[in-house]
N, C-alpha and C positions, 0 to 999 in steps of 0.2 A: 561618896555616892556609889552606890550596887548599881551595875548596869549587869542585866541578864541579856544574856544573847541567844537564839536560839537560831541555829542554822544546818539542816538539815538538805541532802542530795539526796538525788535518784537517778540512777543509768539509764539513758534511753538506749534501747536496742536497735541494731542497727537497719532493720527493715522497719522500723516505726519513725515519722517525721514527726517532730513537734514546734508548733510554732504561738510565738505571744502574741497577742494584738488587740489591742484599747481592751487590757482585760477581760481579753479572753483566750482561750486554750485550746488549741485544736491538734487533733492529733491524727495522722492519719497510718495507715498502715496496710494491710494485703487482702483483709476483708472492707475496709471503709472509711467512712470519716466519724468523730465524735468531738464535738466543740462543748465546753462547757465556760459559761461566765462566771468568772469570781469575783466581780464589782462589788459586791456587797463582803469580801473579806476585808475589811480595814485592818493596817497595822501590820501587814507581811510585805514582806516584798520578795518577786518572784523573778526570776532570770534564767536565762540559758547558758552556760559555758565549757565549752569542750566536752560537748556531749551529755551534758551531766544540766536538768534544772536544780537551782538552787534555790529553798525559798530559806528565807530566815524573817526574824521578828529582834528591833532591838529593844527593849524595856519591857520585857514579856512576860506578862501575867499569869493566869491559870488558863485563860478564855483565848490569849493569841497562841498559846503555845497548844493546846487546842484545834485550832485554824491550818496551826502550819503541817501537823501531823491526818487532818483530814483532810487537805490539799494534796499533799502527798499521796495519800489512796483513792481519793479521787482519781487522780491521774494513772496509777498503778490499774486502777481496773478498767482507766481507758483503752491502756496502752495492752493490757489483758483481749479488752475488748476487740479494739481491731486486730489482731493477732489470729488471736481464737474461736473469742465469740461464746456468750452465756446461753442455757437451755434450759428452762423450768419446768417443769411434769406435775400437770395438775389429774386427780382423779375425779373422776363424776360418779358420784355413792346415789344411788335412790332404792329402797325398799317397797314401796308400793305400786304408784305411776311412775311406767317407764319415762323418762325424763330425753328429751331429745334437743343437743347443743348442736349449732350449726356456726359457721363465721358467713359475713354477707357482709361486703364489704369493709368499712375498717371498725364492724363491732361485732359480738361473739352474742349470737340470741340464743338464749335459755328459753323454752315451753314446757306446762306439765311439771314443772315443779310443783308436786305436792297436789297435785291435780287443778291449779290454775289453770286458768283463760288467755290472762296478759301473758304479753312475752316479757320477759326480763332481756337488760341489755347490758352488755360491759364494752366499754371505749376498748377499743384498740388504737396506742400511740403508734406514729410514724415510723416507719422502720423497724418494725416488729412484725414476724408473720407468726401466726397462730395458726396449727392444724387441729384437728379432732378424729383422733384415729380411734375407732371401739368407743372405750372407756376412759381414754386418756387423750388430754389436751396437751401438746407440746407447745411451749411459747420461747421463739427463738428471737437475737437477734445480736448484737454490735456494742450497744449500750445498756449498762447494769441497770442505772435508773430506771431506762424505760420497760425494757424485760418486765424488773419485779413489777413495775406500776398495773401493767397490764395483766401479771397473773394476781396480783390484789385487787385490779378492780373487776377479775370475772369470778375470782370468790368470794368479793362481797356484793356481787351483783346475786349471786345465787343463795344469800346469807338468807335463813327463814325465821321469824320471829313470832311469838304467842304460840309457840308450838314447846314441848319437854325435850330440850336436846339430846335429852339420854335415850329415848325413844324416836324419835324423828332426826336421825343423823341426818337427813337426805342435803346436797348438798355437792361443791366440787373446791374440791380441795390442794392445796400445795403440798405433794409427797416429794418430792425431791430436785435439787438446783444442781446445775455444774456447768464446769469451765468444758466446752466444745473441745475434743482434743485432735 
């Protein structure tokens, strides 16, 4: 009988705490906290020892070994996260009608896209601030998930369709991500 073993560590740093509990992950560190659940990872098992999480998989497939390497970075950009902290730079393109973005409490209103009426709206998730400085939207925060979530959900809140996109770029866009240094 072939038993595959897959077991895989990661260093925590020593200004980052990490802690397990009923399947879930929390990590905290000099900017904050980031908890993520991995309930739904079946087939790994994950532990703390001497600094070091360890997750392994034993009878590991294509799908669990998989799991253990995206556990892994999951955690990697927690521990990124409260450390550092991610920044995303969106631009706001319009050609015609000037377009004017504002943040009002936890969502990002778009007007004048394209010369509408309605406002357009993009959630803003917890623990994310977004500014609008000029032409550029900064969206900062702690957590990677919720970061990207919010700079995808204000450009495709501003996405314009039945229009020629080679002609009607108008729109606000993701030019560039990085680790807060």
């Amino acid at each position: 009988m072939l038993q595959v073993l897959v077991k895989e560590s990661l260093k925590i740093p020593e200004n980052v705490s990490l802690t397990l509990e009923n399947s879930k992950i929390k990590v905290k560190g000099p900017k904050g906290e980031v908890e993520k659940d991995i309930s739904h990872m079946r087939g790994i098992e994950v532990r703390l020892e001497n600094g070091e999480l360890i997750v392994e998989a034993t009878f590991a497939n294509k799908r669990t070994k998989s799991l253990v390497y995206t556990l892994l970075r999951h955690v990697q950009n927690m521990i990124t996260g409260v450390t550092k902290g991610y920044r995303y730079y969106l631009k706001i393109i319009f050609t015609h009608f000037p377009m004017s973005v504002k943040v009002v409490g936890n969502e990002v209103q778009i007007t004048n896209l394209i010369g509408e009426k309605n406002i357009r709206r993009a959630k803003i998730l917890p623990g994310v601030k977004v500014t609008v400085k000029g032409e550029d939207i900064i969206v900062e925060g702690i957590d990677l998930e919720k970061v990207a979530q919010t700079a995808a959900n204000i450009e495709r809140a501003s996405k314009i369709s039945g229009f020629d996109r080679r002609v009607f770029g108008d729109g606000i866009y993701i030019y560039k991500k990085e680790v807060i240094e």
